[in-house]
ChimeraX commands (.cxc) that place a marker at each C-alpha (Angstrom):
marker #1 position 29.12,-119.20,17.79 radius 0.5
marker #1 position 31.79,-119.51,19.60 radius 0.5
marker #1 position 32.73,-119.06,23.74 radius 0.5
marker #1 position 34.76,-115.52,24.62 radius 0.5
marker #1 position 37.72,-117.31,25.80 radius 0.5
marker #1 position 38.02,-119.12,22.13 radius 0.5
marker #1 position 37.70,-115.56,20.41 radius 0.5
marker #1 position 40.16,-114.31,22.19 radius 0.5
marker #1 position 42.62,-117.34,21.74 radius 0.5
marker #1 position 41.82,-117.15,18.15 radius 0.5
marker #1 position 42.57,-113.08,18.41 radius 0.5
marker #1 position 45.80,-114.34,19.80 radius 0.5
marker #1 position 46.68,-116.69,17.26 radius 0.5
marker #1 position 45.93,-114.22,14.24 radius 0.5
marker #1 position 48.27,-111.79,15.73 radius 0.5
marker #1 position 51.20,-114.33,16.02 radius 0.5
marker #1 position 50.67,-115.49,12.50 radius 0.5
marker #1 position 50.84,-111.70,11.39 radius 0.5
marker #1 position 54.24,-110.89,13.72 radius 0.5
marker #1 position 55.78,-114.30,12.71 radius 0.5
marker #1 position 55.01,-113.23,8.75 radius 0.5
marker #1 position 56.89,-110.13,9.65 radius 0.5
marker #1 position 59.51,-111.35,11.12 radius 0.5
marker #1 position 60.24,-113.64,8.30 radius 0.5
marker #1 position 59.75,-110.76,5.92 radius 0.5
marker #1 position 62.79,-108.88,7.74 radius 0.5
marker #1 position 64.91,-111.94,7.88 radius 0.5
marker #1 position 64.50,-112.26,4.65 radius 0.5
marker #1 position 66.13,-108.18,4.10 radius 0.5
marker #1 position 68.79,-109.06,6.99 radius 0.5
marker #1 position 71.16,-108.48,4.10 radius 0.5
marker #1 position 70.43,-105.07,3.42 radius 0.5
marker #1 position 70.07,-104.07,7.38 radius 0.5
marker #1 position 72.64,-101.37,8.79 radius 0.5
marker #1 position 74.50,-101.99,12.38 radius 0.5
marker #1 position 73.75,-99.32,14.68 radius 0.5
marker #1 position 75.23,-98.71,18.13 radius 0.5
marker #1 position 72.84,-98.48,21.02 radius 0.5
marker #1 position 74.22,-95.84,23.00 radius 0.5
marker #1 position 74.19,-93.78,19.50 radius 0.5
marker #1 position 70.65,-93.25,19.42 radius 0.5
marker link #1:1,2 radius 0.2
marker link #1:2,3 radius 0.2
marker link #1:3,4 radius 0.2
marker link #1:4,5 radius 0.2
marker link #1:5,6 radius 0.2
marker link #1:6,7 radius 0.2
marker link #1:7,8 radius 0.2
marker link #1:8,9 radius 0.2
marker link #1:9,10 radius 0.2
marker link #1:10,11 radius 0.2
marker link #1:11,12 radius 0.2
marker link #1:12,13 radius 0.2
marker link #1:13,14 radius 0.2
marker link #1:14,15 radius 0.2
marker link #1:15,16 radius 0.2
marker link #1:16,17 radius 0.2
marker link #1:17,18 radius 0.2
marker link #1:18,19 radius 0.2
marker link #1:19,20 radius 0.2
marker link #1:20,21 radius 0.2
marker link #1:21,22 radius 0.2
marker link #1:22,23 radius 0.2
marker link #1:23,24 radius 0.2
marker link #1:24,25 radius 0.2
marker link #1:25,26 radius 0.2
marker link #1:26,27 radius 0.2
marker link #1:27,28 radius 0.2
marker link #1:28,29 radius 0.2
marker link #1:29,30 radius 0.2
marker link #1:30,31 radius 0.2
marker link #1:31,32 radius 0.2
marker link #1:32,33 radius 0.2
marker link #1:33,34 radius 0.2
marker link #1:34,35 radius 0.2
marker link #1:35,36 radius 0.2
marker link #1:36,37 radius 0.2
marker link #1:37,38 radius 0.2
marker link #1:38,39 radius 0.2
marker link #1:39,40 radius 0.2
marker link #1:40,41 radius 0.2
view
């Protein structure tokens, strides 16, 4: 068992692990990105 507070920091945690996976993932395809302008969208 475990408190509320230490859920939620775990919650937390398992989100930033999934977003920093995901960012790597797109670094990783930087190569292949296309430049857009802002104000063109």
């Amino acid at each position: 068992m475990v408190t509320p507070k230490l859920f939620e920091a775990l919650i937390e945690d398992m989100a930033d692990r999934d977003l920093l996976a995901l960012a790597r993932q797109r670094l990783a395809l930087k190569d292949s990105a296309i430049e857009v302008d802002i104000d063109t969208l």
